[in-house]
N, CA, C and O atoms as CSV, one atom per row, in Angstrom:
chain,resi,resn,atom,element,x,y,z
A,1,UNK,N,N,0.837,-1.178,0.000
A,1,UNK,CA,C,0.000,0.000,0.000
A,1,UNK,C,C,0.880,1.238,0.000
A,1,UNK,O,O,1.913,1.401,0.649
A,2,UNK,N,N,0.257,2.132,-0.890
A,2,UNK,CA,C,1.323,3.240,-0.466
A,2,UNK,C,C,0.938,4.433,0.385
A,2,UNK,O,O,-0.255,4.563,0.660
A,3,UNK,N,N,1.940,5.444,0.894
A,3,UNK,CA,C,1.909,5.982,2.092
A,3,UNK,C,C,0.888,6.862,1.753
A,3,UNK,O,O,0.122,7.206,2.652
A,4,UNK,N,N,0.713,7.338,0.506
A,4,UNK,CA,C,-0.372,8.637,0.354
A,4,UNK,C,C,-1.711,8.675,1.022
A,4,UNK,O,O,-2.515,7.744,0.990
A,5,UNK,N,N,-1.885,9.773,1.604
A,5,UNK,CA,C,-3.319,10.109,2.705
A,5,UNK,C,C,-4.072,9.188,2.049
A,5,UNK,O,O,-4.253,8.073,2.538
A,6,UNK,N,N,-4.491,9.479,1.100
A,6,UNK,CA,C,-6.042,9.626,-0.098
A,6,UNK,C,C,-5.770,7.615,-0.181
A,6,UNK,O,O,-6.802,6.962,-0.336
A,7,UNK,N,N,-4.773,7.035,-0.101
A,7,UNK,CA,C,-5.010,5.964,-0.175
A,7,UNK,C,C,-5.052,5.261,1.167
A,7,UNK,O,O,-5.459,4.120,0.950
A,8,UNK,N,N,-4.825,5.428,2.393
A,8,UNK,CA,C,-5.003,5.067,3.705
A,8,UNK,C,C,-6.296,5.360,4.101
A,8,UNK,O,O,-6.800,4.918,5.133
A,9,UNK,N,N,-6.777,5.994,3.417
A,9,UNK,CA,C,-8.050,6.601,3.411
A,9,UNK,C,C,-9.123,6.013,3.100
A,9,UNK,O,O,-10.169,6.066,3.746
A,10,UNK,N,N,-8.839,5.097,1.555
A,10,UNK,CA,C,-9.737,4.475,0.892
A,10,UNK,C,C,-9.492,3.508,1.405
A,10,UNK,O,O,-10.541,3.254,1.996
A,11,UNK,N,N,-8.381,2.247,1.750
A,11,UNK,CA,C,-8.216,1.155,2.217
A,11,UNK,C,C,-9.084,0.751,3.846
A,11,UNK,O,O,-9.554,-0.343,4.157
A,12,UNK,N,N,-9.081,1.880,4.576
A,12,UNK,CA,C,-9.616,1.975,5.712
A,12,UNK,C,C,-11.179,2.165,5.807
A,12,UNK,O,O,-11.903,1.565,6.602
A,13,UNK,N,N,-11.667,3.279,4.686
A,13,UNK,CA,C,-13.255,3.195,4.120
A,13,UNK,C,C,-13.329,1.457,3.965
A,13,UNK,O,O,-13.656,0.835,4.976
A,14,UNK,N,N,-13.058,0.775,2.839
A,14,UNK,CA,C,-13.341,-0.129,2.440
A,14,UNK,C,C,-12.833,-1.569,3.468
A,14,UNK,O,O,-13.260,-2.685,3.171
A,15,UNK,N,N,-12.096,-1.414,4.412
A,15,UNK,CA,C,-12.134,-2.236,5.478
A,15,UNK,C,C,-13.429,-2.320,6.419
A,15,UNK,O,O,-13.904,-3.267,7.047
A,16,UNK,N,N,-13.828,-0.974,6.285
A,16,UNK,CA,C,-15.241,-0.105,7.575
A,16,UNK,C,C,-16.212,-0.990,6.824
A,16,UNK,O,O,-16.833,-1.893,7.384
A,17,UNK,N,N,-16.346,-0.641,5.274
A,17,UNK,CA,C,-17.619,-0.904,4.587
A,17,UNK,C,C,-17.831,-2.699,4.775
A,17,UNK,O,O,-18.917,-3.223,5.025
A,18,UNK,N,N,-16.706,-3.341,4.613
A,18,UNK,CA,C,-16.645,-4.363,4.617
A,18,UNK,C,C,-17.378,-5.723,5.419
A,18,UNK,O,O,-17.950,-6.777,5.140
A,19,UNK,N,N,-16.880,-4.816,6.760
A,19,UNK,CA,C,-16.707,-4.750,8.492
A,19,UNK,C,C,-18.399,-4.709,8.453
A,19,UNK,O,O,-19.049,-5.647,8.913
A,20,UNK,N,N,-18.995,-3.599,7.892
A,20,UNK,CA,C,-20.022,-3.481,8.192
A,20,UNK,C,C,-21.220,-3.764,7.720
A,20,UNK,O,O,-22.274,-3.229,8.067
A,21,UNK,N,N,-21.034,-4.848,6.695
A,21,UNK,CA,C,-21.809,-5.482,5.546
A,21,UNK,C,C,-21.720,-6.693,6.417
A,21,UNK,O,O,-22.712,-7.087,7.031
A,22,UNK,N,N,-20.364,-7.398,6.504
A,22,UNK,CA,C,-20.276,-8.650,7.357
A,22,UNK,C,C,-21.436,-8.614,8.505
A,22,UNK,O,O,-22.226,-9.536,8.711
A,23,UNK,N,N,-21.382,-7.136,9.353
A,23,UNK,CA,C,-21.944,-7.333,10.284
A,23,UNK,C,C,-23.876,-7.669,10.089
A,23,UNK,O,O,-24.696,-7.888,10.980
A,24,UNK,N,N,-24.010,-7.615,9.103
A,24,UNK,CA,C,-25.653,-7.418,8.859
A,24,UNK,C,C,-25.542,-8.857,7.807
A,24,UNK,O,O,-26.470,-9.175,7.063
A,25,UNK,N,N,-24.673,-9.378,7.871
A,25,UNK,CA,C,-24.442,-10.718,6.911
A,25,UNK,C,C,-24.587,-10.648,5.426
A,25,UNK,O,O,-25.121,-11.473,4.684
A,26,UNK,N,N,-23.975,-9.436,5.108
A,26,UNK,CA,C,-23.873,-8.997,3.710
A,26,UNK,C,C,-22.205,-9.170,3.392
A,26,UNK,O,O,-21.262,-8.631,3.972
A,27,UNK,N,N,-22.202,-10.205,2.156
A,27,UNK,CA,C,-20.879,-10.259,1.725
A,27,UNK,C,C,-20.969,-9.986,0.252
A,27,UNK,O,O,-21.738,-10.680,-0.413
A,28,UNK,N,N,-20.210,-8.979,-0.364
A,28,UNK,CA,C,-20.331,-8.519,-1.883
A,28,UNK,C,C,-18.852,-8.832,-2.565
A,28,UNK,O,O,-18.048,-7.899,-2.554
A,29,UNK,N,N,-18.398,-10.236,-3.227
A,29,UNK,CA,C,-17.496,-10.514,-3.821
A,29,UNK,C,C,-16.435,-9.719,-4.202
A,29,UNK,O,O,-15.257,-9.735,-3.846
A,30,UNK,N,N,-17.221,-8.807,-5.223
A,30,UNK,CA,C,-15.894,-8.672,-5.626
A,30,UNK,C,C,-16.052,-6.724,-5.079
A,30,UNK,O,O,-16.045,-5.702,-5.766
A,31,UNK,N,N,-16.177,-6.933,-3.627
A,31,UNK,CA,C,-15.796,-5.374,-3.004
A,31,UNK,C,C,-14.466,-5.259,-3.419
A,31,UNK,O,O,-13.960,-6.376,-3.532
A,32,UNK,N,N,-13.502,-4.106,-3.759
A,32,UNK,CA,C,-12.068,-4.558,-3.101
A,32,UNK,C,C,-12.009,-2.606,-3.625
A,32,UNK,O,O,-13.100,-2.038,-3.687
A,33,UNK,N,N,-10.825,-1.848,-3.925
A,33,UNK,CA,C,-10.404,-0.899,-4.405
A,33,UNK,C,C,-10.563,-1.129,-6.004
A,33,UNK,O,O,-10.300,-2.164,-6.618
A,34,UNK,N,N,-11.027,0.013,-6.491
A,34,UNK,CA,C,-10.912,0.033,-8.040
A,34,UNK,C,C,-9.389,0.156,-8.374
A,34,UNK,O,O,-8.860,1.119,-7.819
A,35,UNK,N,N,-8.564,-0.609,-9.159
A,35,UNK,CA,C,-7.190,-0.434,-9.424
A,35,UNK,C,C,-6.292,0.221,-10.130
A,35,UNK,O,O,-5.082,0.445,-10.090
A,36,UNK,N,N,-7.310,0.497,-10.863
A,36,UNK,CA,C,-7.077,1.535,-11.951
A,36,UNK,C,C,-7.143,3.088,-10.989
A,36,UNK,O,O,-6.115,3.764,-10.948
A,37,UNK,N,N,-8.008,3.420,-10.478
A,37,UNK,CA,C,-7.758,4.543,-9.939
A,37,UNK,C,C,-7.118,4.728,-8.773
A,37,UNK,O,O,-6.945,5.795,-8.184
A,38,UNK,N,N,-6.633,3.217,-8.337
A,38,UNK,CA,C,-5.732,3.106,-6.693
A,38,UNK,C,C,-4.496,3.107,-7.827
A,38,UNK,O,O,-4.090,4.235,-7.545
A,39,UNK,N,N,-3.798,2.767,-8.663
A,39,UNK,CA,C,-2.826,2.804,-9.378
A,39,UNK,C,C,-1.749,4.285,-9.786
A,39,UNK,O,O,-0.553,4.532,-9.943
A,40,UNK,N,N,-3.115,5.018,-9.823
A,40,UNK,CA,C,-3.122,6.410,-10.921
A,40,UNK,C,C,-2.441,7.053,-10.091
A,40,UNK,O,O,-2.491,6.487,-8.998
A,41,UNK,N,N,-1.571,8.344,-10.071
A,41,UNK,CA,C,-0.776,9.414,-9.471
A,41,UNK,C,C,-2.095,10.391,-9.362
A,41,UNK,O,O,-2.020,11.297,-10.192
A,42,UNK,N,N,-2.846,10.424,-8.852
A,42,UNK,CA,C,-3.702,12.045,-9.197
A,42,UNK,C,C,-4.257,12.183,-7.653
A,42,UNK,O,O,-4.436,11.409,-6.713
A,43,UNK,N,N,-4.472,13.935,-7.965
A,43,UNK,CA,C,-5.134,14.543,-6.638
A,43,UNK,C,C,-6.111,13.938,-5.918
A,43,UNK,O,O,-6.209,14.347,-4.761
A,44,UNK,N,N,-7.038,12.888,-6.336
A,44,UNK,CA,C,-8.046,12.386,-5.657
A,44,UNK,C,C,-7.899,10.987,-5.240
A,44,UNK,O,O,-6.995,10.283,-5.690
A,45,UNK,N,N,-8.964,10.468,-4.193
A,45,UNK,CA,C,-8.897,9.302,-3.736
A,45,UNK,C,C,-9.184,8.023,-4.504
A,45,UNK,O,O,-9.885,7.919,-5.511
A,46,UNK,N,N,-8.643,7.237,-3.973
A,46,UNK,CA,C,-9.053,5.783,-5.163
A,46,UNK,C,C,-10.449,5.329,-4.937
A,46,UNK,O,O,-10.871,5.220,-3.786
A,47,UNK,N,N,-11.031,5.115,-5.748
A,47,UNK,CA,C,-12.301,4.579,-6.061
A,47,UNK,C,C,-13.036,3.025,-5.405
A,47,UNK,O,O,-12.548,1.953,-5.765
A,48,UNK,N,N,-13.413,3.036,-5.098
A,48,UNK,CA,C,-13.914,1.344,-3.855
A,48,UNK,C,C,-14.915,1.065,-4.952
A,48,UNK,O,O,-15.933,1.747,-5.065
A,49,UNK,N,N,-14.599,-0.026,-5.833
A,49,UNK,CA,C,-15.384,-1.210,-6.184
A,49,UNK,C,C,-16.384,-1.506,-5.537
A,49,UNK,O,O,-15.925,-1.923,-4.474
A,50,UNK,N,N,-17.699,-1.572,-5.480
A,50,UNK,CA,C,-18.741,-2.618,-5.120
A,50,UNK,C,C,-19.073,-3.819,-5.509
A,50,UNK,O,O,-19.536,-4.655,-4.734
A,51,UNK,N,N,-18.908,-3.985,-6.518
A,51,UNK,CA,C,-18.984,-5.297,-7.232
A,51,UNK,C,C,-20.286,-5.486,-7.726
A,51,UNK,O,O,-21.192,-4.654,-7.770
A,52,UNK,N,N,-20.298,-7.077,-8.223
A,52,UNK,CA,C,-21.385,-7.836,-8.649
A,52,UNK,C,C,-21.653,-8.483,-7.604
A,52,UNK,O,O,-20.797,-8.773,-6.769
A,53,UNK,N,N,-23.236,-8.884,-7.492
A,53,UNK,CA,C,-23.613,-9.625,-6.704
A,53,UNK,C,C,-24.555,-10.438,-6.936
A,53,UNK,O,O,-25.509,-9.696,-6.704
A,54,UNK,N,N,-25.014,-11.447,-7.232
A,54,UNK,CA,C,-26.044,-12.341,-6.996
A,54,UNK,C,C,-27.640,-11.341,-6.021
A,54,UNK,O,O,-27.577,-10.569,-5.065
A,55,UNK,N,N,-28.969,-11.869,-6.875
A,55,UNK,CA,C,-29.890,-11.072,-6.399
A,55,UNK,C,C,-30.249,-11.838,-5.251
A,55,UNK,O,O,-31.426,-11.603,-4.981
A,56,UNK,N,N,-29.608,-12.857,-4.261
A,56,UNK,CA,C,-30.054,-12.810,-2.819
A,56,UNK,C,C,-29.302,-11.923,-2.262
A,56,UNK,O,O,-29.825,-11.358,-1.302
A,57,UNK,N,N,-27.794,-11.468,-2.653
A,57,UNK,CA,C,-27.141,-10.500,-1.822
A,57,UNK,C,C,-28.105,-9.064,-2.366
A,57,UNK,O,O,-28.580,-8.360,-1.475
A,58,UNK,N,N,-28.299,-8.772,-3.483
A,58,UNK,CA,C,-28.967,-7.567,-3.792
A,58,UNK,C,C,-29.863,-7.488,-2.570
A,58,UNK,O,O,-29.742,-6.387,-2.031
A,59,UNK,N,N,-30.735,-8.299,-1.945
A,59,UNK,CA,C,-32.098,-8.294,-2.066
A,59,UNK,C,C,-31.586,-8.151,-0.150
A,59,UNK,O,O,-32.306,-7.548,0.646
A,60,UNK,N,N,-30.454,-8.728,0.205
A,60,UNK,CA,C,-30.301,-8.685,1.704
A,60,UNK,C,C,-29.785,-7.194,1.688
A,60,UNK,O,O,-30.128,-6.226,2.367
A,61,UNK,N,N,-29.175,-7.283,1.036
A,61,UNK,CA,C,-28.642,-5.566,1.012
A,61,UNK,C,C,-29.406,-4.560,1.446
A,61,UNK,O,O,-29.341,-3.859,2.455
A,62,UNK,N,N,-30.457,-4.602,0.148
A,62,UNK,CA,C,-31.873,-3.509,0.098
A,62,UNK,C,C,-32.314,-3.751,1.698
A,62,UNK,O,O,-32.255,-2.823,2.504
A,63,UNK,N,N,-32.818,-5.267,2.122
A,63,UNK,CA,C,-33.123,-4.975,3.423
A,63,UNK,C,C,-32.679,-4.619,4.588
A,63,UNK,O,O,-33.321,-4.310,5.592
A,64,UNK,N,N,-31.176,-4.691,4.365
A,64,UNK,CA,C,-30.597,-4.061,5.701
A,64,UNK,C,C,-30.473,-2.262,5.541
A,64,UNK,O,O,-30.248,-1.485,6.469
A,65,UNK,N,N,-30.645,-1.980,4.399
A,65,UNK,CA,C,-30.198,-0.877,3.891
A,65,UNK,C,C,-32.092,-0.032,4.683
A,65,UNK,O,O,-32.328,0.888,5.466
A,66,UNK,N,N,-32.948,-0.992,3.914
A,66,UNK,CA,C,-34.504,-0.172,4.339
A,66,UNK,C,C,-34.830,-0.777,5.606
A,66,UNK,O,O,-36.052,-0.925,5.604
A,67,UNK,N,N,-34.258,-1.271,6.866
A,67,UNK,CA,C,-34.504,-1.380,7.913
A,67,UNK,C,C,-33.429,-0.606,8.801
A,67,UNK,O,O,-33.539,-0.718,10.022
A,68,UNK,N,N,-32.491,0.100,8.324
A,68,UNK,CA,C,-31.733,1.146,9.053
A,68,UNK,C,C,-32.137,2.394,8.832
A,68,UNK,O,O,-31.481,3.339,9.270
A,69,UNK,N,N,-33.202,2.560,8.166
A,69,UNK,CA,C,-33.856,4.118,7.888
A,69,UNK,C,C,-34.280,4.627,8.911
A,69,UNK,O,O,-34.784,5.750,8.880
């Protein structure tokens, strides 16, 4: 990993998001950093992948998502 803010930044978002999908028993494959923009030299932060998912994860998602409202 490299030392830059903007990427300690995103690695740590996407550990949280991770962390916190697990916790509601949501697992989304292919979460990880977009690489192309974790790769790139530029002013902004790298981009977090969500992935594809199968529509039982869609569908647990939506409900943890509309029972935390």
């Amino acid at each position: 990993m490299s030392d830059h803010p903007h990427d300690r930044e995103a690695v740590a978002a996407l550990d949280a998001l991770r962390a916190a999908l697990a916790a509601h028993g949501v697992t989304l494959p292919s979460l990880d950093l977009h690489l192309l923009s974790y790769a790139g030299r530029y002013d902004s932060p790298p981009l977090i992948t969500l992935g594809n998912c199968n529509p039982a994860t869609a569908q647990r998602l939506a409900d943890v998502l509309r029972a935390a409202r």
